[in-house]
N, C-alpha and C positions, 0 to 999 in steps of 0.2 A: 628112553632115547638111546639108541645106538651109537653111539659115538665114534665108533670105530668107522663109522659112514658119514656120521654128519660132519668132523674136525677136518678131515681133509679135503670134504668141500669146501666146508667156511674157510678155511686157510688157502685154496684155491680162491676163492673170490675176496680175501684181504691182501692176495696176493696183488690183485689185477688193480685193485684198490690205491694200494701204499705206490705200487711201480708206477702212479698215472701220476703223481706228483713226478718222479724225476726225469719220468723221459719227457717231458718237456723244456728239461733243465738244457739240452742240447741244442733245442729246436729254437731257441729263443732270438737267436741273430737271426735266422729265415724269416720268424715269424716279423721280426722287425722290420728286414727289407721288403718281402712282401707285401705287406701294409700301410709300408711307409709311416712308423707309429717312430716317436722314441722312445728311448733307452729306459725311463722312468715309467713310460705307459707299458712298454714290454715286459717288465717284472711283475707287473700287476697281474698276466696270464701264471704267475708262481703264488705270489703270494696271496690272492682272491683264493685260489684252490685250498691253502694252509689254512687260512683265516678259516675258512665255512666250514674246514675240515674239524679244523678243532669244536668247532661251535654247537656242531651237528652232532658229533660225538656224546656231548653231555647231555645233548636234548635229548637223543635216542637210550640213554641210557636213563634216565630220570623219568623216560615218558612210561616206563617196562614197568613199574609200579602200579600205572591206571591201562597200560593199553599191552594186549597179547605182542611178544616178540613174533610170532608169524606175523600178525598183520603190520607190524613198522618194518619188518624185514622186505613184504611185499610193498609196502611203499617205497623205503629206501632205494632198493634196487631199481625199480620200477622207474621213479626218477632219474638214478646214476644214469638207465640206459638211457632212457629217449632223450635226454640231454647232450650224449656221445652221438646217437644220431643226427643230433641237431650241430653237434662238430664237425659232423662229416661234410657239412656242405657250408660252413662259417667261409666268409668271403670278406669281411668287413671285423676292424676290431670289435665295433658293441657285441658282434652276434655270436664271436670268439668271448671274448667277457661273460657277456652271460651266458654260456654253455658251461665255462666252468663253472662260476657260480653253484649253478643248477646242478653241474656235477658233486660240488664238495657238496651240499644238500643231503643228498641220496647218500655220498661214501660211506658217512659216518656211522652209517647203520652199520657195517661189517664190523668196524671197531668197537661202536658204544654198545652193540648186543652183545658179541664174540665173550666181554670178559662176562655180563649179567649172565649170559645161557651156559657158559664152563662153572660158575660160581653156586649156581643153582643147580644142573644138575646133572653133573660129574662128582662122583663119592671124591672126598678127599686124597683118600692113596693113590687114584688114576689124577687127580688135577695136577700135579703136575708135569706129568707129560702131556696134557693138552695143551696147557700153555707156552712148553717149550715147542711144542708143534706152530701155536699159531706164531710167537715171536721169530720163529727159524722163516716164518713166511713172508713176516714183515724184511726182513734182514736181508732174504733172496730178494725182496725185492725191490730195494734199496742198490744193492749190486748189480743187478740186469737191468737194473730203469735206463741208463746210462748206454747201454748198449742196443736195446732193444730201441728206443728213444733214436736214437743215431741209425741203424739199418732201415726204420722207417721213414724216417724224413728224408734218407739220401734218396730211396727209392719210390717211393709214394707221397713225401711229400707232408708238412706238419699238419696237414687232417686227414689224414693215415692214424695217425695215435688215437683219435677218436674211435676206429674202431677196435681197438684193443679190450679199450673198456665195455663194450660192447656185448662180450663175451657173458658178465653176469648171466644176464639176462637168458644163457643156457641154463646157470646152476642152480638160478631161482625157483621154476617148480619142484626141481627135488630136493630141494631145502625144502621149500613149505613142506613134502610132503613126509619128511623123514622129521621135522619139529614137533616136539609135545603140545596138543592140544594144551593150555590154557586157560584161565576164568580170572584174571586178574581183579583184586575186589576193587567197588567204584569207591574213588574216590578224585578230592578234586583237584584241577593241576593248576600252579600257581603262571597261570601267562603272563602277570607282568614281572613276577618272578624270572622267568626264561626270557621274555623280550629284553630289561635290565642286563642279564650275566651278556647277553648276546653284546648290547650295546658296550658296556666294561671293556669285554676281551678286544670288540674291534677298536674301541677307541684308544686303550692301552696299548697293543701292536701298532695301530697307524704311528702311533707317538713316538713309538721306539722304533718302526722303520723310516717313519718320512724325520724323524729327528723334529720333531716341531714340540714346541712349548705349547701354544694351542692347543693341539690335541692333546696336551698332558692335562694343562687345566681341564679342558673339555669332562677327562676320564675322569680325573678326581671329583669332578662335581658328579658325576653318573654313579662312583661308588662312594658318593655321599646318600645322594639318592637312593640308592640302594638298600644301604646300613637301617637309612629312616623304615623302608621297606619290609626287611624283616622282622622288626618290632613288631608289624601288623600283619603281618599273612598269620594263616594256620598252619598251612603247609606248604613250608616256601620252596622253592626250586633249588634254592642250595641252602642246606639242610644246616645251621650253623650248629647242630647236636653231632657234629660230623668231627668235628674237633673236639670235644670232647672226650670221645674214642681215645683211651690211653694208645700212644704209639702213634697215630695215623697221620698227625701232623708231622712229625720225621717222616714218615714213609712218604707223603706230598712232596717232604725238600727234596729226599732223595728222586722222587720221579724228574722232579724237576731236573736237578745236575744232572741226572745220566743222559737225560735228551739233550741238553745242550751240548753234553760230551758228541754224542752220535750224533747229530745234524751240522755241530761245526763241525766234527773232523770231516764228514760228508762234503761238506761247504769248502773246506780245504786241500782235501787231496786233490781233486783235478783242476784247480787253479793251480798248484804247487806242483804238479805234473806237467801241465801247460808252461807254467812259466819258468819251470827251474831245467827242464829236460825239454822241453817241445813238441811233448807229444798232444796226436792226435786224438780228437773225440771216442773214438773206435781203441784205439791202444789204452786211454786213460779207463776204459770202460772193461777193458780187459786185463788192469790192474786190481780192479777193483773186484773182480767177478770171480776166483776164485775163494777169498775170504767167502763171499755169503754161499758159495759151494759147501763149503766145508761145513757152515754153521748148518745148511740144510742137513747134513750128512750125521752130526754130532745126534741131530735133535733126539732121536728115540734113546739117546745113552742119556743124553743130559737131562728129560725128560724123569726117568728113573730114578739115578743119581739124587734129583731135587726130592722126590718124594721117599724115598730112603735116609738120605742125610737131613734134608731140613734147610729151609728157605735160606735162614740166615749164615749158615754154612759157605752157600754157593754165591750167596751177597756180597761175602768178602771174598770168595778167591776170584770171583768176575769185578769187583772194585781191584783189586792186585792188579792182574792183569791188565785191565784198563790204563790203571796209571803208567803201567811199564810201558805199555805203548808209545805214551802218551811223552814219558822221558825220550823214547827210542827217535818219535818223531820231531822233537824237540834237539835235539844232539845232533842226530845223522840225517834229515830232512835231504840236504843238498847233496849226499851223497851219492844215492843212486836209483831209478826206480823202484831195485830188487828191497831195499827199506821200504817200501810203501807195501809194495804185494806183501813181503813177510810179516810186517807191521797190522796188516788188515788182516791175513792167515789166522792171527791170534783176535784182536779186536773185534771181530763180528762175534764168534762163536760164544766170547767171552759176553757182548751187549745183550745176545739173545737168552744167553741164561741170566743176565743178572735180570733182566724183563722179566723174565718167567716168573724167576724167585720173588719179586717186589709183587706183581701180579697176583701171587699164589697167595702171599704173605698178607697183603689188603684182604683178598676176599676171605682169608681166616681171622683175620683183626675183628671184622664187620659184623654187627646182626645180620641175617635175614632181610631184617625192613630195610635197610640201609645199602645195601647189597649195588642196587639200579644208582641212587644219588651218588653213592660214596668210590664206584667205580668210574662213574662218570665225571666226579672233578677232579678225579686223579691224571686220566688222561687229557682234559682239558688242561691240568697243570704241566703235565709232560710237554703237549704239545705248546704252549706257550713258551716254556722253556726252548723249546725246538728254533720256534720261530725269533727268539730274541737273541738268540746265539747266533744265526746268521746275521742279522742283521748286525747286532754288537762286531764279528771277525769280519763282516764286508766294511763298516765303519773302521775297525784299527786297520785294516790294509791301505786303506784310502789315504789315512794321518800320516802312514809311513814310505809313502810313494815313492819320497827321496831317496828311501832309505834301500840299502843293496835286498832283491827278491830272496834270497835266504834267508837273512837278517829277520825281517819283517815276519816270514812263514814261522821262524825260530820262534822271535817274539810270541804271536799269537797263541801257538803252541805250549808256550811258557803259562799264558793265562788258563788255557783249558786243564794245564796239571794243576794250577791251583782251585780248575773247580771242583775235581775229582779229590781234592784232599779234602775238599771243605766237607763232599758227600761222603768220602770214608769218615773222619768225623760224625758227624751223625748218625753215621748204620751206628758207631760203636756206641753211641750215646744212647741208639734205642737197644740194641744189645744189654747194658749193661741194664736201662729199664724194664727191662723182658724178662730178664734173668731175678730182679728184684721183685717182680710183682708174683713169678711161679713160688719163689722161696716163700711168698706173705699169704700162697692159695693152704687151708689146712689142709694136709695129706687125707 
């Protein structure tokens, strides 16, 4: 496989990917007046997208065991698109609802393949510049969603962004044709296996965004179910030989904390711009928009760098970083935008290597066999982490409404440095495991 051609497609189309979550993040009051929906059915055009997003993700990577990555590549896309078609002319919530839907479906193939096809076949000393390639793609497009998101709804209108996504649907025949044929051996797939995890994840996020007890008992009886479950498969869809893997359960918490890092600070700067400064959708979008510059610009250094020094290297000095921010934002929040741009300047570049390194570092932990399952509940963890962290910082802003708008941002900010301690913590605890288990290999 060439890789020199296929990464920066695939990172062009994880691009178009990751940015269709947030530029709707703008559009979401139009789409309300529009529709005449409320405010709790409105969020549902964000959070259905996260939800399937994450879900799709693990499926597409679990399915790469029994089925060729070209052929769930050409389905994935294949969906993504004709569903964004099907945005184009959404005129009513349901047909808005399920086009995203139908979108997060499709997305997940960029992400749940991206890490199996680097992992499998990119020689070790190039992986990690593939993976700081695709992270810098996610990261750009987390910063231009916001912007992009806003220039088209002013001008075209919230089903306008539908056709952005749209776009795939260029990169997909030359993907198929530049992807390594394949012969995946048969073997069988556990669907109630993958229906269960699907059911867990949605029933456990509903719980933690609608805040309902219900859906909490709900989830726990579903990963009761569950548990019963894997006693009896052969080969179940989440692979409980997965924890086993010396290290891989740290490397899970840590996915976990670092998305929550990055999706709430995401989830906070432009409410904290909004409400501390007053700025506009378009300004907030252009605070934000040089950090993931930058981190594009880093990548082919930081890309090197990781496969030079060594994952866990670059783990801590992007944990460092991170937390400084995270002080910085915490301290001087109210002070002045030029905090926020500078504060993001370092923060992106910093999330998109510790991505990489964690990335790199899984699929070097991993067998082989383990590769599709073990990639794919990493990012499902990530992205759970993702989605529980807004919902957790849109919950504390809400308890503190009394409370003066710095204050509150402070607050919040205060929580997110201690989830970033708890994650440095843990690298050092697999650190010093890592270190003990090379000392006990005989020379």
């Amino acid at each position: 496989m060439n890789d020199k051609l296929v990464m920066p497609l695939w990172t062009f189309g994880l691009f178009i990917v990751v940015m269709n979550t947030t530029m709707f993040n703008v559009s979401i009051p139009s789409i309300i007046q529009d529709l005449n929906i409320t405010a709790d059915l409105g969020s549902w055009v964000i959070s259905s997208y996260s939800i399937g997003y994450a879900l799709s993700t693990v499926i597409y990577s679990r399915l790469t065991d029994t089925v060729s990555i070209r052929r769930l590549l050409a389905v994935g896309l294949a969906v993504l698109g004709l569903s964004s078609i099907l945005g184009l002319f959404a005129r009513d919530f349901q047909t808005l609802l399920a086009a995203r839907i139908a979108q997060s479906a499709g997305a997940g193939a960029m992400a749940g393949l991206g890490l199996v096809l680097v992992s499998r076949y990119i020689p070790i000393e190039r992986r990690g510049r593939a993976l700081a390639l695709i992270s810098s793609g996610s990261a750009m497009a987390f910063g231009l969603g916001p912007i992009v998101g806003g220039l088209i709804s002013e001008f075209l209108g919230w089903n306008g962004l539908f056709a952005v996504t749209c776009l795939v649907l260029v990169v997909l025949p030359v993907l198929l044709r530049l992807l390594p044929k394949e012969q995946p051996q048969a073997s069988g797939f556990d669907l109630w296996g993958a229906v269960l995890t699907v059911v867990n994840a949605a029933t456990l996020l509903t719980a933690v965004t609608q805040q309902s007890f219900l859906w909490l008992a709900i989830s726990l009886l579903s990963f009761g179910v569950h548990a019963m479950h894997l006693k009896k498969a052969r080969r179940p869809f989440v692979d409980p030989g997965l924890l086993k893997q010396p290290g891989y359960g740290k490397l899970l918490l840590i996915g976990f904390c670092i998305l929550v890092l990055n999706l709430g600070n995401l989830f906070l700067m432009p409410l904290a711009l909004a409400a501390l400064f007053h700025l506009s959708a378009l300004a907030i979008g252009l605070v934000i928009a040089p950090g993931a510059m930058v981190s594009v610009v880093l990548t082919r250094f930081v890309g090197r760098w990781i496969d030079r020094y060594g994952n866990v290297r670059f783990l801590l000095i992007g944990h460092g970083l991170l937390a400084a921010v995270m002080v910085l934002f915490a301290c001087a929040a109210p002070v002045s935008p030029v905090v926020f741009l500078c504060g993001y300047l370092i923060f992106s570049p910093a999330f998109s290597a510790t991505m990489a390194s964690l990335n790199n570092e899984t699929s070097r932990l991993l067998p082989k066999t383990m590769i599709g399952s073990g990639m794919g509940l990493l990012q499902l963890i990530q992205f759970f982490g993702g989605s529980v962290s807004v919902a957790f910082c849109g919950l504390l802003l809400e308890v503190q409404r009394n409370v003066a708008p710095a204050k509150a941002y402070q607050h919040v900010y205060g929580l997110l440095i201690l989830i970033i301690a708890v994650s440095c913590g843990v690298l050092l605890w697999y650190r010093r495991s890592l270190s003990v288990r090379e000392a006990s290999q005989p020379v």
